[in-house]
C-alpha positions as CSV (number, residue, x, y, z in Angstrom):
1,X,-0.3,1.2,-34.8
2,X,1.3,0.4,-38.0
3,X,4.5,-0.7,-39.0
4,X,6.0,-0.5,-42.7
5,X,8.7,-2.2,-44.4
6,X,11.3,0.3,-44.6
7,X,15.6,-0.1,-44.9
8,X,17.0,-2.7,-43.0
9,X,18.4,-1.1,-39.8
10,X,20.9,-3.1,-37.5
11,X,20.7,-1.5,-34.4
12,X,17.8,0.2,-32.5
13,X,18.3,3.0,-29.8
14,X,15.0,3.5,-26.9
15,X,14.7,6.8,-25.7
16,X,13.4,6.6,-22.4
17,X,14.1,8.8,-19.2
18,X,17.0,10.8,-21.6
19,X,15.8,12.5,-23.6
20,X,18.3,14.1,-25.4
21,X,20.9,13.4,-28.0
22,X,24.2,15.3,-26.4
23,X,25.8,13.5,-23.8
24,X,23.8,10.1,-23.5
25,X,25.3,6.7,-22.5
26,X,23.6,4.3,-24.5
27,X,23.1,6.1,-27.8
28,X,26.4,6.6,-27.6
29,X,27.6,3.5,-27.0
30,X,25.3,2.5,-30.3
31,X,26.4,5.1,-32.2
32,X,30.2,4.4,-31.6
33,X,29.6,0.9,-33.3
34,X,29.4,2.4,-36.4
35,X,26.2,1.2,-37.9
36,X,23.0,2.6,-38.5
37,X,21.4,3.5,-35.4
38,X,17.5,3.4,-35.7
39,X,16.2,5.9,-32.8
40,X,12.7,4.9,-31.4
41,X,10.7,6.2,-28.6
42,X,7.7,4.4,-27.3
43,X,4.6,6.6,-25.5
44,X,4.1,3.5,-23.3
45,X,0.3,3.2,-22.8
46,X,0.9,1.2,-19.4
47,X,2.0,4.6,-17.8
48,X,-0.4,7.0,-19.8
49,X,-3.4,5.4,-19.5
50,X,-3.9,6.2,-15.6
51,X,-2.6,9.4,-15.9
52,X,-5.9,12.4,-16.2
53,X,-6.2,13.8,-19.9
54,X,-5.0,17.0,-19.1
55,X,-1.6,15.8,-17.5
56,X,1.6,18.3,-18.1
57,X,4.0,15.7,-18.2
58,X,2.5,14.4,-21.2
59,X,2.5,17.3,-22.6
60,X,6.3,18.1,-22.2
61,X,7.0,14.8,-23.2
62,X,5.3,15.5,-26.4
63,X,7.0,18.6,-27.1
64,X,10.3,17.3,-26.1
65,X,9.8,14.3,-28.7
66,X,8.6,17.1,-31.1
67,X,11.8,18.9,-30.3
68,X,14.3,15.7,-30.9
69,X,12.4,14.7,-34.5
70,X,13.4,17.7,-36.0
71,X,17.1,17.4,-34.8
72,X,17.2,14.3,-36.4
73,X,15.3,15.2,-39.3
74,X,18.0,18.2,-39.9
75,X,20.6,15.3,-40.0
76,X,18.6,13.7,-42.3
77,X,17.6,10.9,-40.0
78,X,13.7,10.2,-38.4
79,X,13.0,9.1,-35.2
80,X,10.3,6.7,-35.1
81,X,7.6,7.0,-32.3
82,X,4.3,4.7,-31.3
83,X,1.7,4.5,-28.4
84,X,0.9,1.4,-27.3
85,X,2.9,-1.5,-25.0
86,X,6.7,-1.7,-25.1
87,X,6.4,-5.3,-25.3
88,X,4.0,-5.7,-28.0
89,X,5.7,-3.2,-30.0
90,X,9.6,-4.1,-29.8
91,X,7.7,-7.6,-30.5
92,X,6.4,-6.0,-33.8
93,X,9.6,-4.3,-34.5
94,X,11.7,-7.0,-34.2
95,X,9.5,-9.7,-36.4
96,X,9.4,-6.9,-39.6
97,X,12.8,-5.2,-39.0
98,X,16.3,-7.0,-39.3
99,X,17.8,-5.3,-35.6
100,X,20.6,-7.2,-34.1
101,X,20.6,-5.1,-31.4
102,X,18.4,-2.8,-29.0
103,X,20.3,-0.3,-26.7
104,X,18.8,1.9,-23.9
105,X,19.5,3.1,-20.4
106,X,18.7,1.8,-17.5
107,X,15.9,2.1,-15.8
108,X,15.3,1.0,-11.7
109,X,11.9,1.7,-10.8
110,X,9.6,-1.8,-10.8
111,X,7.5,-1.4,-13.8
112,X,10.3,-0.9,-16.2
113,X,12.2,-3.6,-14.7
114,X,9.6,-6.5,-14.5
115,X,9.0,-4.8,-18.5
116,X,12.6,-5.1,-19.8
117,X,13.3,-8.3,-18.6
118,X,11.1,-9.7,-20.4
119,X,11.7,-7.9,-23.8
120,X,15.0,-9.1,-22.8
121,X,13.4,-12.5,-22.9
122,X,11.8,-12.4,-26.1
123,X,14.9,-10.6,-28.0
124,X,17.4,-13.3,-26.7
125,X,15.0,-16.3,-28.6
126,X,15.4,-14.0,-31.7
127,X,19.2,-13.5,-30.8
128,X,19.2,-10.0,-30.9
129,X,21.3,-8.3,-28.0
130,X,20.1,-5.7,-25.3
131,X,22.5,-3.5,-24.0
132,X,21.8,-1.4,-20.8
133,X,24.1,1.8,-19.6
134,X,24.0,3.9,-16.7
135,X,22.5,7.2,-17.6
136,X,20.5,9.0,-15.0
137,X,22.2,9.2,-11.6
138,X,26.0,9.3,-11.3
139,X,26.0,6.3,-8.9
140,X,23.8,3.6,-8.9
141,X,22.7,0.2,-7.4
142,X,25.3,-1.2,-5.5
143,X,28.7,1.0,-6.8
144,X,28.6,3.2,-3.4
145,X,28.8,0.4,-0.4
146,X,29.9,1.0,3.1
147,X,33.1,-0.6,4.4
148,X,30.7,-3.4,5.3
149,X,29.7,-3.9,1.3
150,X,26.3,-2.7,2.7
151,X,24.1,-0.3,1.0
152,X,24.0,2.8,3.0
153,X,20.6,4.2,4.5
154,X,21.8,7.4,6.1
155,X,22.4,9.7,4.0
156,X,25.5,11.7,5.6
157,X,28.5,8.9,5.2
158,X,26.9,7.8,2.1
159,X,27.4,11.7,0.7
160,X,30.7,11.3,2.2
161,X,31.8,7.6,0.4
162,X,29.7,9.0,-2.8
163,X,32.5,12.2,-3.1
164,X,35.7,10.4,-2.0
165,X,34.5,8.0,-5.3
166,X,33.9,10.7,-7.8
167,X,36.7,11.3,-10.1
168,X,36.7,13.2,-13.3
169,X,35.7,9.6,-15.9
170,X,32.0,10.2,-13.6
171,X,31.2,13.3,-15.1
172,X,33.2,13.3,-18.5
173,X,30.4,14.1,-21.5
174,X,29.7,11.5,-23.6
175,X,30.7,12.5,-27.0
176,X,27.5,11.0,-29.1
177,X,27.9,14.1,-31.7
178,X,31.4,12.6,-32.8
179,X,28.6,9.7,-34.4
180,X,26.0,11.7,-35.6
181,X,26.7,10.3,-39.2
182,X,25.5,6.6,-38.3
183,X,21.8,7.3,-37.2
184,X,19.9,5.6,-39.8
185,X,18.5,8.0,-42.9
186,X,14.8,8.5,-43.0
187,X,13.2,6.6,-45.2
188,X,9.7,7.0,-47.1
189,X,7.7,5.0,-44.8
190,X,8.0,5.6,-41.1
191,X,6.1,5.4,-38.2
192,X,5.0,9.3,-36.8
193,X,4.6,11.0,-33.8
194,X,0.9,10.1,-32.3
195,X,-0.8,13.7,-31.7
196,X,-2.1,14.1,-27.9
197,X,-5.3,13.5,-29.2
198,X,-4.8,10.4,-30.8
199,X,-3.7,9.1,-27.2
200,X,-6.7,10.6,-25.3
201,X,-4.8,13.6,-23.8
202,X,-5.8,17.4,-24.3
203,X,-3.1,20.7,-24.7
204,X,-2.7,22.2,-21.7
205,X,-0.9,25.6,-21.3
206,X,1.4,25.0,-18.1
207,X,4.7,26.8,-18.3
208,X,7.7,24.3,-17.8
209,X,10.9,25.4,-16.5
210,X,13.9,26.6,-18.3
211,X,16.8,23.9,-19.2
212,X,19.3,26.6,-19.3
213,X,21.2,26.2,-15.8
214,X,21.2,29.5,-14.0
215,X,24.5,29.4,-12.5
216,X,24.0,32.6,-10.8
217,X,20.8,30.9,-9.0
218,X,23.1,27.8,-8.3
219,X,26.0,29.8,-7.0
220,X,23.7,31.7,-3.8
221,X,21.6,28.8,-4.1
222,X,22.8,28.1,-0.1
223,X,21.5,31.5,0.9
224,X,18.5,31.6,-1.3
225,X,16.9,27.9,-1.5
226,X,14.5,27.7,1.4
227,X,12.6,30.8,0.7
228,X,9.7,30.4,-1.6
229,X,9.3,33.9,-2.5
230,X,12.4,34.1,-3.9
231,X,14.0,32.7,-7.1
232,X,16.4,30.9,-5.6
233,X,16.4,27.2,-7.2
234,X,17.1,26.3,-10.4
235,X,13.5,24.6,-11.3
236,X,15.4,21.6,-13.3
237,X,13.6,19.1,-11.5
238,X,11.8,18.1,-14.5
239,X,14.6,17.8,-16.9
240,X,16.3,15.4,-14.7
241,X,13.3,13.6,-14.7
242,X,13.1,12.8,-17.9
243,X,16.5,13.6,-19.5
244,X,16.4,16.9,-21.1
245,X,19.3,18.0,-19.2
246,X,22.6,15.5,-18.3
247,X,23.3,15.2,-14.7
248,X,26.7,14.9,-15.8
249,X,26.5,18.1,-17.3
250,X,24.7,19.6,-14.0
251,X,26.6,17.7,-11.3
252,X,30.1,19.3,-12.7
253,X,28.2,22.8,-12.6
254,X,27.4,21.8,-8.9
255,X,31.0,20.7,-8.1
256,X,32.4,23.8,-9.3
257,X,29.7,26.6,-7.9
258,X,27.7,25.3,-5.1
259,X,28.2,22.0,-2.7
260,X,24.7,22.7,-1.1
261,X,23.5,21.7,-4.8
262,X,25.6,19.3,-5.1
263,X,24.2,17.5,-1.8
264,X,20.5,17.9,-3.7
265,X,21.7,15.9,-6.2
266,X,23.6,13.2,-4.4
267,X,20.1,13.1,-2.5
268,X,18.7,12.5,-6.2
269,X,21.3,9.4,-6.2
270,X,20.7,8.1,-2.8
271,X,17.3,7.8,-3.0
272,X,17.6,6.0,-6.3
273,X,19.6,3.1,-4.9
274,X,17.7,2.9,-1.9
275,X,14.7,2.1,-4.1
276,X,17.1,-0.6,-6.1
277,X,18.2,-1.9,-2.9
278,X,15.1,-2.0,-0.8
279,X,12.1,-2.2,-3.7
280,X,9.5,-2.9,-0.4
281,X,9.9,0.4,0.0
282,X,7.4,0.8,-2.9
283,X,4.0,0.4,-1.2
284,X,5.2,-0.3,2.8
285,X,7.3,1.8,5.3
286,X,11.1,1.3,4.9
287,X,11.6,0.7,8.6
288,X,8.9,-2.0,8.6
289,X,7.6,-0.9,12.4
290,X,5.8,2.0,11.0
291,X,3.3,-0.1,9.0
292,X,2.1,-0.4,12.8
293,X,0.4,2.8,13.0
294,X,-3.1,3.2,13.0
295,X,-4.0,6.4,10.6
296,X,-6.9,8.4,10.8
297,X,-7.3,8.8,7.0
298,X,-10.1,11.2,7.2
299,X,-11.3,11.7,4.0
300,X,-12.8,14.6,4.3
301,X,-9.7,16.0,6.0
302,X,-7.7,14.7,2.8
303,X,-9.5,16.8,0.8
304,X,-9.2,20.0,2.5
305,X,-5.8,19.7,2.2
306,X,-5.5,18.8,-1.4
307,X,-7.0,21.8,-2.1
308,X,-5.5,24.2,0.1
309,X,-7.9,24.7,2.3
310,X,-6.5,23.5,5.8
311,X,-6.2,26.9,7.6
312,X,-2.7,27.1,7.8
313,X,-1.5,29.6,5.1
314,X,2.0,27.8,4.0
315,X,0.1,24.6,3.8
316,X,-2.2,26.1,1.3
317,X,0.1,28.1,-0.5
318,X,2.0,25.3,-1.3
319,X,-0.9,23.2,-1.8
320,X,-2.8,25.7,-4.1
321,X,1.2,26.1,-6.1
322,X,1.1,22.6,-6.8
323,X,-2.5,22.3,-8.3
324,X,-2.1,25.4,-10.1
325,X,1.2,24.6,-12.1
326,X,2.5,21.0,-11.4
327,X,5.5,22.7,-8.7
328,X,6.1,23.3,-4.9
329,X,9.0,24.8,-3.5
330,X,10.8,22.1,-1.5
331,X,10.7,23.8,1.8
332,X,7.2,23.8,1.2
333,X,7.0,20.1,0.6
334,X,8.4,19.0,3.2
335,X,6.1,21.1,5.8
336,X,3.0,19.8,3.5
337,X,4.0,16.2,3.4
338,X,4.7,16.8,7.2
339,X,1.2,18.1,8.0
340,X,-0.8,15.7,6.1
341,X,1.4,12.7,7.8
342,X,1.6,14.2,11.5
343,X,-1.1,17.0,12.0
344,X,-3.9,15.0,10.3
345,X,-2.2,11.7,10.7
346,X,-3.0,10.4,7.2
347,X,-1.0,7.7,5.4
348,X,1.9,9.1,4.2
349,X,0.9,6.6,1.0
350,X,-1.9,9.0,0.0
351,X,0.1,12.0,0.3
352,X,2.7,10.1,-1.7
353,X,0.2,9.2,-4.6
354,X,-1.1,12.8,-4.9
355,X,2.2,14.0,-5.5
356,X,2.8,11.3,-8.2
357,X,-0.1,13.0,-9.9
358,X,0.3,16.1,-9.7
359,X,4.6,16.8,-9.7
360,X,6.1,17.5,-13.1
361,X,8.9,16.0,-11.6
362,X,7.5,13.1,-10.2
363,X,10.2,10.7,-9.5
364,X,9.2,7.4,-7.7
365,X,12.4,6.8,-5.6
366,X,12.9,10.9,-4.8
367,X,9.0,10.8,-3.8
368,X,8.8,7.6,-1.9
369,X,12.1,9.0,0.0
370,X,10.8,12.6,0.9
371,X,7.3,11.0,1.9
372,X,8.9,8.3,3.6
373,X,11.3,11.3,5.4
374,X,8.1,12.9,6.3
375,X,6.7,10.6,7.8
376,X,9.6,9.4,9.8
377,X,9.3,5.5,8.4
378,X,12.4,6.1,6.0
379,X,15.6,6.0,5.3
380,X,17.2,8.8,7.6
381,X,14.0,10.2,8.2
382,X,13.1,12.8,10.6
383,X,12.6,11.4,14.1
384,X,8.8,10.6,14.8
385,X,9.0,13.4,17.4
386,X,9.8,16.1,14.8
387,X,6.8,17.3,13.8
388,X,7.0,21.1,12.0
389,X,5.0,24.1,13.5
390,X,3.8,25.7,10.5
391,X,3.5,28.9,12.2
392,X,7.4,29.1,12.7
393,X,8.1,28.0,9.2
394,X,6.1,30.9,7.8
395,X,8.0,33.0,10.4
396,X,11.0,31.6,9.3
397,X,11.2,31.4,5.7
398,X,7.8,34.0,4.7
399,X,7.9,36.5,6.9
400,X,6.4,38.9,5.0
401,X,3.9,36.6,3.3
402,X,4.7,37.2,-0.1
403,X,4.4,33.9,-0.9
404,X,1.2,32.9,1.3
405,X,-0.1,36.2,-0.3
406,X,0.3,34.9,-3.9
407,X,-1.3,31.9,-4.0
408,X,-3.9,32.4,-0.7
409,X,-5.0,36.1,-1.9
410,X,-8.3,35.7,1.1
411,X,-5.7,35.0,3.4
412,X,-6.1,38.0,6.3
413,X,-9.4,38.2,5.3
414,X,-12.9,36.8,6.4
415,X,-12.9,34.7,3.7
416,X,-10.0,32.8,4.8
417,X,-10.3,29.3,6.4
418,X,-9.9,28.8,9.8
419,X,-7.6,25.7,11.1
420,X,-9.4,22.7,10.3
421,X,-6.9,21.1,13.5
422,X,-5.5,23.0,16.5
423,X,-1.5,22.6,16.6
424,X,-0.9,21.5,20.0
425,X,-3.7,19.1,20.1
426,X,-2.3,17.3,17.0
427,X,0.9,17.2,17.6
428,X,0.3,15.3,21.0
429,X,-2.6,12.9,19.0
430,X,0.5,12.0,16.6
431,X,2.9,11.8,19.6
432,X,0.8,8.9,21.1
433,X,0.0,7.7,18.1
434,X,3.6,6.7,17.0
435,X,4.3,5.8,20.5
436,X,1.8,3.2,20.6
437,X,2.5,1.5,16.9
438,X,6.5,1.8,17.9
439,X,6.3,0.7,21.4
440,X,8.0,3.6,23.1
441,X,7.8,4.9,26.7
């Protein structure tokens, strides 16, 4: 990576998990300052580097960062963008560029933690300010407490305390474009967008989702979003991921059209500060008892379900979905995650760390909860004792197989798989399992 002299530039703005230029906290907080706002955006080689070379995300990312250097080339600004680690390079920027100031958003998953305090370290000996903002959730860390000042870990009177708070100022826009003058101008020396390549990742041709809420999806979206046949959610998993798309901008959609939605998203926000609150939760069971159970963690079993290939044709169809374009329906999920935990009893961790490869919209608190839900060792999780038939959820939400149909075509046939575990059996292995590890009568 190289860095040139160019113009002196006062302030620096990290794009990060928002990417976008409309409604975003930070920029516009260092936009609204009125001096030149360099944009940067870092392809942070801690992250990348474990990811396989054909990985979608990096691929959106890309095109996304494609997208938002043009915008700011039409306003005759550049955004600058390097590959390598955050640290070293905000090091190198801030030794060869007069910056008085960096702004981002936050960020509450370890990793980016442990990594901004100490840029935060190093840009405090050098007196240069970082300023942090809320961006990607509409409450976060500790702003929605019972009426003990406790985080909440059932998710019902937190949804509850989470809508009594919301007033308009939580979903008002933030109006960056008034500021659009004060990005910095592009100068003749800059630092380009690294090509996919030049990082050690290939093209790949996966289709990613429209950022265009469908309103019409959003406003059935009750009736319609537990049947994996049908088009009935609105696929913007992935642009709240990583930015694309304001939840500001989606939650007042919600609010107005749909309060089923709305719950998904207040999920989104729940999960997130349980992660904040409880960061074991990362790597061990939330309800600590759970770490007590003694998994099979057949390999061979794994495997078989990875692929698809359990016998069970909503397993594999959602399975098969996932490998194929990076999506599963979340019905679907949660029967999948369910299966692997309490069918085969595998660690819900492995199941956990597939998805995290394989998602678009991987999300580490959003995936740790639904794993963790799965499994019955998280917050409000599903009793141990719950443990889906996968015959009844095809009967109740695939009747007709279209679904199974389009992603396990042998299915009916003698080429299909039979079940690599009986039902019954199963469920009373994981019965006694979790009885033993828990202690129950």
């Amino acid at each position: 990576m190289y860095l040139y002299k160019i113009k002196p530039i006062m302030i620096a703005f990290w794009f990060r998990r928002d990417l976008r230029i409309e409604d975003n906290a930070a920029l516009y907080h260092a936009l609204k300052t009125g001096q030149e706002v360099m944009p940067v955006f870092i392809f942070d080689s801690y992250i990348l580097d474990k990811l396989p070379r054909n990985d979608g995300r990096v691929q959106f990312i890309h095109n996304v960062i494609a997208d938002l250097s043009e915008k700011l080339a039409e306003m005759g600004s550049h955004l600058q963008a390097f590959y390598g680690n955050p640290v070293t390079i905000w090091q190198q920027i801030a030794a060869k560029m007069p910056i008085t100031a960096l702004y981002t958003n936050h960020d509450y998953e370890p990793y980016p933690q442990q990594r901004d305090a100490e840029i935060a370290g190093f840009l405090a000996e050098k007196n240069i300010t970082f300023h942090t903002y809320k961006d990607h959730v509409i409450f976060e860390k500790a702003e929605i407490l019972s009426n003990e000042g406790k985080p909440y870990t059932v998710f019902t009177p937190y949804s509850r305390k989470w809508k009594a708070s919301l007033n308009d100022a939580h979903l008002e826009s933030y109006p960056t474009e008034k500021y659009f003058s004060h990005f910095a101008p592009k100068n003749a020396s800059f630092a380009s967008i690294p090509s996919l390549a030049e990082m050690g990742f290939e093209q790949t041709n996966m289709p990613f989702p429209s950022l265009i809420p469908d309103e019409k999806i959003i406003r059935k979206y009750h009736e319609t979003r537990d049947f994996p046949a049908q088009k009935g959610t609105t696929r913007l998993g992935l642009h709240l991921r990583f930015g694309t798309i304001s939840i500001r901008k989606l939650a007042k959609i919600a609010l107005s059209q749909n309060e089923t939605y709305l719950n998904e998203l207040i999920w989104r926000d729940f999960y997130a500060q349980v992660l904040w609150n409880f960061p074991h939760v990362v790597g061990n069971a939330f309800k600590k008892e759970y770490d007590k159970i003694e998994w099979e963690n057949d390999k061979e079993m794994f495997q078989k379900w990875s692929e698809g290939k359990t016998g069970y044709p909503l397993v594999d169809a959602g399975m098969r979905e996932l490998n194929s374009t990076g999506y599963m329906h979340n019905r679907v999920r949660m029967l999948v995650a369910s299966f692997l935990c309490k069918h085969l009893l595998i660690d819900w961790r492995w199941g956990e760390a597939y998805f995290a490869e394989k998602l678009l919209d991987f999300e580490l608190a959003s995936n740790n909860g639904g794993w963790q839900w799965a499994a019955g060792s998280g917050c409000d999780a599903a009793p141990y004792f719950r443990i889906f038939s996968p015959e009844a959820q095809v009967e109740k939400f695939d009747k007709q197989f279209q679904y199974v149909r389009k992603w396990v075509p042998e299915y009916g046939t003698p080429a299909y798989t039979r079940p690599i575990v009986e039902h019954k059996w199963a469920r009373e292995r994981c019965l006694a399992t979790y009885k033993k590890a828990l202690k129950m009568d």
